[in-house]
C-alpha positions in Angstrom: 60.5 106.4 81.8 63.5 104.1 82.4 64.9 106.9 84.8 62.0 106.8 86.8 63.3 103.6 89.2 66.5 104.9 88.8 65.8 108.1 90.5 63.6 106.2 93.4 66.1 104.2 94.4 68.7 107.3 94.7 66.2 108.6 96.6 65.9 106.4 99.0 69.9 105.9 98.9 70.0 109.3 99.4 67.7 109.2 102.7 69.5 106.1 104.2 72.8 107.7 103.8 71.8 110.7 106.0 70.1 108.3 108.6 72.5 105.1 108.6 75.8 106.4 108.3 75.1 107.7 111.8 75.8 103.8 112.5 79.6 103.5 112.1 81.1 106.7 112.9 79.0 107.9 116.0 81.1 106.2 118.2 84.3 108.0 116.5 82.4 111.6 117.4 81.4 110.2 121.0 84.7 109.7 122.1 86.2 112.0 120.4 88.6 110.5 117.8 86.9 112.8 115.2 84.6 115.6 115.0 81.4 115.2 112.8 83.0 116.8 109.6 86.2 113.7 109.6 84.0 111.4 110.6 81.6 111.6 107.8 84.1 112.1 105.1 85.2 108.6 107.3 81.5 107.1 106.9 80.5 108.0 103.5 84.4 106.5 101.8 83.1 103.3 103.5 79.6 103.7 102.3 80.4 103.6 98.8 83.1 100.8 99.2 80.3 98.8 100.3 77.8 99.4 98.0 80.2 98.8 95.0 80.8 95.2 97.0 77.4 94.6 97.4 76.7 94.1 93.8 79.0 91.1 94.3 78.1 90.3 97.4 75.3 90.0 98.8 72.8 89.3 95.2 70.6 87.2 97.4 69.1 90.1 99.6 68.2 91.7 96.0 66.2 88.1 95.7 65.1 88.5 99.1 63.5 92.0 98.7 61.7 91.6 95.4 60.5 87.6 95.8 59.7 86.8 99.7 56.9 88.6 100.5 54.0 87.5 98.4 53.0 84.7 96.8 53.2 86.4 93.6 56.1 88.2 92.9 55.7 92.3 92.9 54.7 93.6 89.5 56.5 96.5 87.8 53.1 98.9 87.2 54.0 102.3 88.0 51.7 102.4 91.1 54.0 99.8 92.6 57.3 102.3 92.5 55.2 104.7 93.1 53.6 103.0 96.3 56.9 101.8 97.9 59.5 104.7 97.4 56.9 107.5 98.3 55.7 105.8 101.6 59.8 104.9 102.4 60.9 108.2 101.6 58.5 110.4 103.5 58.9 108.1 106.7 63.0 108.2 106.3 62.6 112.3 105.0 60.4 112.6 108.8 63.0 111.0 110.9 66.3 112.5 109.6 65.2 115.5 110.1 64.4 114.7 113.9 67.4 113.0 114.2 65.8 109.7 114.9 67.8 106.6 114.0 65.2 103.9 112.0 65.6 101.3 110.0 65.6 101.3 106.3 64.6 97.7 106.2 61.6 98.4 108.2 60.4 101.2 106.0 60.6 99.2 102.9 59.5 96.1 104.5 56.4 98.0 105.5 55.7 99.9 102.5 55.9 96.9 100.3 53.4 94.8 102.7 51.3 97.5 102.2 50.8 97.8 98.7 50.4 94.0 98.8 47.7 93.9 101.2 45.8 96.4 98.7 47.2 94.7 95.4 46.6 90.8 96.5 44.8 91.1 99.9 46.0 89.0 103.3 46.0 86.1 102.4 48.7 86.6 99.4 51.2 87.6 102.0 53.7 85.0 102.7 53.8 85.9 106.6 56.3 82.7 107.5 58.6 84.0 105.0 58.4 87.8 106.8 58.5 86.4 110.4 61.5 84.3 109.1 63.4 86.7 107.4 62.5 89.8 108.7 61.0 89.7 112.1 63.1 87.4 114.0 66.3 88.9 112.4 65.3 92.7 113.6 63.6 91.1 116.8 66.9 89.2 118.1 69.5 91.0 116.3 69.8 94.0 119.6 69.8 91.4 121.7 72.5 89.8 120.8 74.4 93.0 120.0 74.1 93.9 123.4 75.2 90.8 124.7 77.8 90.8 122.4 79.2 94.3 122.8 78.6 93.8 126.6 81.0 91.0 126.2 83.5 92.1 124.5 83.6 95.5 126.6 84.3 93.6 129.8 87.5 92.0 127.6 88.5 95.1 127.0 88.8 95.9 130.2 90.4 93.3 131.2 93.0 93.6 128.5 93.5 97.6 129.5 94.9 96.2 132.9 97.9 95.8 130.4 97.6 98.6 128.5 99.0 96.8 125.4 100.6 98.4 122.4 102.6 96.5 119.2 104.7 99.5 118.3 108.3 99.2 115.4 110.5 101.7 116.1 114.8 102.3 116.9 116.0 100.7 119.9 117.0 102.9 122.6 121.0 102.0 123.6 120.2 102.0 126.9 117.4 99.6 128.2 115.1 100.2 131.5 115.6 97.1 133.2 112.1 97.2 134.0 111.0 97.6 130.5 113.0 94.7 129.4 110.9 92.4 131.8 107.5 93.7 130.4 108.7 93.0 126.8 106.8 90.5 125.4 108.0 89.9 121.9 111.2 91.7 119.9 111.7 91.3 116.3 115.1 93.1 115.4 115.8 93.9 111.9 119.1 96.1 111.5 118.2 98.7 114.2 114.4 98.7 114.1 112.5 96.5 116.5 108.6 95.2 116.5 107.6 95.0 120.2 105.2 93.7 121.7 104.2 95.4 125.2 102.8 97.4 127.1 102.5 100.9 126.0 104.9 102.1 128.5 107.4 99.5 128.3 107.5 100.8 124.2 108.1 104.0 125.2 110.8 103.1 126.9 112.6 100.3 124.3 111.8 102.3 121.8 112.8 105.6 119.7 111.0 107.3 117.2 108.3 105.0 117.7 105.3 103.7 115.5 102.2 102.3 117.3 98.7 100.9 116.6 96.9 102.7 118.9 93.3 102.5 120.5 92.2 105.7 118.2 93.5 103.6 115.0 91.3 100.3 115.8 88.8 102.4 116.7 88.8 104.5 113.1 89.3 101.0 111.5 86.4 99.7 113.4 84.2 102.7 112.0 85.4 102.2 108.5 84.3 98.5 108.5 80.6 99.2 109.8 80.7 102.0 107.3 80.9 99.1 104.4 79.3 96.4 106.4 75.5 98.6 106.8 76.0 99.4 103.0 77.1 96.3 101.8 73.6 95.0 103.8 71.5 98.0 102.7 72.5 98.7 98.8 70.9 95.5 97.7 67.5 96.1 99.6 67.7 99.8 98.1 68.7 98.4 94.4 65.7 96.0 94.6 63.2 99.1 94.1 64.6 100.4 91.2 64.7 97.1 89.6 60.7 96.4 90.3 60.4 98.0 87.4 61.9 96.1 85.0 63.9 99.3 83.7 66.2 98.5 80.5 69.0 99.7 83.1 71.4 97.2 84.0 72.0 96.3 87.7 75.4 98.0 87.5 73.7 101.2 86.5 71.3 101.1 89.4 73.9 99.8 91.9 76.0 102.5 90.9 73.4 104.8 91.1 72.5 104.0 94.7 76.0 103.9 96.0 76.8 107.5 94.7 73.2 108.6 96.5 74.0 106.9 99.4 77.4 108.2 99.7 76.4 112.0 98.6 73.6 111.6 101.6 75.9 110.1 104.0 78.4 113.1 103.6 76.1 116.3 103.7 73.4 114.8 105.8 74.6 112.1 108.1 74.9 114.8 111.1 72.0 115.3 113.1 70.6 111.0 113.4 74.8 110.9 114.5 74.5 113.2 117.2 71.8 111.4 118.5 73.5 108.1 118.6 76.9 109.4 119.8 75.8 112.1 122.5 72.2 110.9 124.2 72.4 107.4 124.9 75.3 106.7 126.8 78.8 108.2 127.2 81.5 107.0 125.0 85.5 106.5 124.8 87.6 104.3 122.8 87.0 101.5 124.8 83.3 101.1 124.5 83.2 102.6 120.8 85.5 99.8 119.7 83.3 97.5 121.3 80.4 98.2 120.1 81.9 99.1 116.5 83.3 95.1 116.1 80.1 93.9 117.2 77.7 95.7 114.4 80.5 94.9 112.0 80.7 91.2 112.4 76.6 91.3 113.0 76.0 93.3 110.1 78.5 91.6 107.7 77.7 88.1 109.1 73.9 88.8 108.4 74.1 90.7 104.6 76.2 87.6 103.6 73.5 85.2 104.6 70.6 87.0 102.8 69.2 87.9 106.1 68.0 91.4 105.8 68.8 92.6 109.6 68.8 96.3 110.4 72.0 98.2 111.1 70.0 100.5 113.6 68.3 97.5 115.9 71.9 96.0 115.7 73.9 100.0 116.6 71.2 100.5 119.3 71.8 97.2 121.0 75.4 97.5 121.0 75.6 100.9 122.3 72.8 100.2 125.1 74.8 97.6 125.5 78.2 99.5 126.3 75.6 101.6 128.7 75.0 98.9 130.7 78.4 97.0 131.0 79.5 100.3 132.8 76.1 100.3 135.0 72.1 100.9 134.1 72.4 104.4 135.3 75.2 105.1 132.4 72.3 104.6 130.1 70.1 107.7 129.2 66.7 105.3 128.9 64.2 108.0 127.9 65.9 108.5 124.5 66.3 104.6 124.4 62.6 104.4 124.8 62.0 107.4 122.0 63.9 105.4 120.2 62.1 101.9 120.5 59.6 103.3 120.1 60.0 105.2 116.4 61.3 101.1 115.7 57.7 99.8 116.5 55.6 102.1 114.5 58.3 102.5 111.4 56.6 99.1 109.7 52.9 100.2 110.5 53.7 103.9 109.4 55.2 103.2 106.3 52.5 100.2 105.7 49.9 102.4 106.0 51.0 105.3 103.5 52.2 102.6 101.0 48.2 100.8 101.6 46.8 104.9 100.7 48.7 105.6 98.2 48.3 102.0 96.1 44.6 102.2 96.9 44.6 105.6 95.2 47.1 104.8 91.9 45.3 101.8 91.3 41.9 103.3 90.6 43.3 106.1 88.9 
């Protein structure tokens, strides 16, 4: 029976790869840096980079997900697995396929409350620890990624009034005298020179020319939200394989969910992306690489802390966020309200289904 947690926590790996990966590279699709095929292959290379890191990094959301919610810790009968990955999986299994975006913290958050509240009752519910670590995290987290990614897009703009570029390349024999005034840094080695500049003063400094473009912080931006949402999920995934107390190392089951996650990021992360990247707001580079650095630093920021904050509430509020630095009407708000909605009843769903189906294994 030791396989038996093993294979629930793939599962649900499985599931959150084709929902979350939707996260990092949607904004690659949107503005058209990569079409859906690149961009997962993108996504799910990241995924398992940071699953493999969570099992170093972030052990203290493992602690969070399998000791904070009750006053006595969850036991490892079958009915709990059972209870928790069923109610999870059919919620996440719903959604994907209606290309929702939800969080996989709030389905296993909910599930496990609700085998609690038929295992222990109310009152063995430690409710400040939820509120602490889970509500106020999921309840300010878009908030702030929406001021944050409002923020940094009005930077951006103001920095594109420069069009910068630091390009290495030959220098040209003859210089444009009005080039040479926009340079703003030259670093000659034999013929080659690091400049600098803006964009079209390299052009014209420069031959044979080697920039880091908008497009390539804007794939690197993709690539680190890819690891950041696994590095926070893994571990909340990993804790429900090891309620059961299976012989299997942590290793195994880390290693188990980072090749599910990463097999479900690549052949079914499609249709939650196309939600994000097509009906909430248009996107270009500009406001994909700022919402991308804010749900990396969030996300990263929040899976090192133990805090267990979800990668959609934190990619919604960025995005919406980019919607309404450009202006309200940017923002498509009846598939930001489907979406808010789908949030609100994720915990209550999956709560409920866990309650039904504990209530029933326990008495069988």
């Amino acid at each position: 029976m030791a396989i038996v947690p093993l294979l629930g926590a793939a599962l649900i790996a499985f599931l959150n790869g084709a929902n979350d990966i939707s996260r990092g590279i949607a904004t690659l699709v949107g503005a058209g840096v990569r079409n859906y095929r690149k961009a997962c292959q993108l996504g799910t290379l990241g995924t398992i980079i940071g699953s493999a890191l969570s099992f170093w990094l972030a052990q203290r959301m493992v602690e969070t997900f399998t000791k904070s919610w009750a006053s006595h810790p969850l036991n490892s009968s079958p009915a709990t697995l059972l209870s928790i990955v069923t109610a999870a999986a059919l919620w996440l299994i719903v959604v994907t396929w209606l290309g929702i975006p939800v969080s996989t913290t709030h389905s296993i958050v909910g599930a496990i409350i609700g085998f609690h509240l038929v295992y222990g009752g109310w009152e063995k519910i430690l409710w400040g620890n939820i509120a602490a670590k889970v509500f106020l995290p999921l309840l300010f987290s878009p908030l702030i990624a929406l001021v944050l990614s409002w923020s940094l897009y009005r930077a951006f703009v103001t920095l594109d009034r420069v069009n910068p570029c630091l390009c290495i390349g030959e220098t040209a024999d003859q210089l444009n005298p009005e080039a040479q005034g926009e340079v703003i840094a030259l670093v000659p080695a034999r013929r080659l020179s690091l400049v600098l500049s803006s964009a079209q003063a390299c052009r014209q400094f420069l031959r044979h020319q080697v920039g880091i473009t908008a497009d390539h912080l804007h794939l690197f931006s993709a690539f680190l939200i890819s690891v950041a949402r696994a590095l926070n999920d893994a571990p909340k995934i990993a804790a429900t394989g090891l309620l059961a107390q299976s012989p299997l190392s942590q290793p195994v089951i880390f290693a188990a969910v980072a090749l599910a996650m990463g097999i479900g990021s690549l052949i079914g992360g499609r249709r939650v992306t196309k939600t994000l990247a097509e009906k909430i707001t248009p996107i270009d580079n500009r406001t994909g690489l700022s919402a991308n650095l804010t749900i990396s630093l969030l996300v990263s920021g929040c899976a090192n802390l133990g805090l267990p904050v979800s990668t959609t509430h934190v990619t919604g509020g960025a995005i919406v966020g980019i919607g309404t630095a450009k202006g309200t009407k940017s923002v498509y708000w009846k598939v930001v309200r489907d979406i808010v909605m789908a949030w609100c009843v994720t915990m209550p769903v999956c709560g409920l289904l866990s309650a039904v189906i504990a209530f029933v294994a326990l008495r069988l």
